[in-house]
N, C-alpha and C positions, 0 to 999 in steps of 0.2 A: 158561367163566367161572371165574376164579379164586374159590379158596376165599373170599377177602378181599372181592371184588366179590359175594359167594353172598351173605354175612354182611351187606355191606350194603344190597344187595336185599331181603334180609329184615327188616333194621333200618326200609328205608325203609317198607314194606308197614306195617309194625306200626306204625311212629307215625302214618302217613296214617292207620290204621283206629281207634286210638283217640286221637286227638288232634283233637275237632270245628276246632280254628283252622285245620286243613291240608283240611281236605274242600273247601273253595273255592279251592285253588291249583291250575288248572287245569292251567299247565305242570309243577309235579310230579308231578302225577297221571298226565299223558301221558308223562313219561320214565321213572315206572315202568315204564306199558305196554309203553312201548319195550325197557326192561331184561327185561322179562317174556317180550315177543314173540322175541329175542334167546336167548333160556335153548337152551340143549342139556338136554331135559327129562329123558332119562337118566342122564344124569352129574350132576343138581340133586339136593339133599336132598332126604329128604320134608320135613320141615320148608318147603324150600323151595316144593315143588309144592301144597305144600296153602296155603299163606299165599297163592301168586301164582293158585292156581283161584278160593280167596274173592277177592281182591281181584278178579281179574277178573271174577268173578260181577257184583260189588257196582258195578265201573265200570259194566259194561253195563247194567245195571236201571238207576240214574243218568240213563245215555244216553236209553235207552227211553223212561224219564219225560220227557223234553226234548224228544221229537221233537214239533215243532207247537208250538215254546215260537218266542218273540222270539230274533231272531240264534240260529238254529238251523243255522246252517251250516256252524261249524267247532268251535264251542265246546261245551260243556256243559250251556250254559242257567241261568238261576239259579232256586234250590228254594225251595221254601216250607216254615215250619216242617214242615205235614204232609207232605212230601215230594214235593207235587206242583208241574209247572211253572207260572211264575206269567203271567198277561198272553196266553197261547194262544188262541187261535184254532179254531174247528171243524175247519177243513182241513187233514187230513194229510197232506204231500207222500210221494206213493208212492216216490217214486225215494232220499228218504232212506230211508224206513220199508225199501226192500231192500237198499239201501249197508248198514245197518247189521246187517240177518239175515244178509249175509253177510261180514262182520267178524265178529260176533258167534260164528256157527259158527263159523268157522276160529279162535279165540282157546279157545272151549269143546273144539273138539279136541285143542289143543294144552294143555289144563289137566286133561282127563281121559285 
């Protein structure tokens, strides 16, 4: 990744995290991801690793919260002030609850 493209990965990270308007834009949240998943993580700043391991901390607790929300399938689900999903159900489908421990791990690997 170009230094240019580092900068604005980083750029983007920090307004997603402190700009509440951008926390419901689902497709920029996921091209972060994808800019994130994409990193050559030795050649990245720290700057850079440490902004994209919080972010991706923060995507995935997000996710987590949403499993067993409504349209749980590809999206992110929508939150509720107190952070949790709204409109859920008891039943937690297992097959996502594992899809997503193992995204999960392999992104926490690649951030620590």
């Amino acid at each position: 990744m170009s230094k240019a493209a580092s900068n604005k990965l980083l750029q983007d990270i920090t307004g997603m995290m402190t700009d509440p308007s951008q926390a419901t834009n689902d497709n920029k949240i996921n091209d972060i991801m994808n800019r994130i998943r994409c990193l050559d993580i030795g050649k990245a700043t720290e700057e850079v690793r440490l902004a994209a391991c919080h972010f991706m901390t923060m995507f995935h607790t997000r996710k987590a919260m949403t499993i067993g929300a409504p349209g749980q399938g590809g999206g992110m689900g929508q939150m509720s002030m107190g952070g949790m999903a709204q409109g859920g159900n008891n039943a937690v489908n297992m097959k996502l609850v594992n899809e997503f421990k193992k995204a999960q791990r392999k992104d926490m690997e690649l951030g620590w």
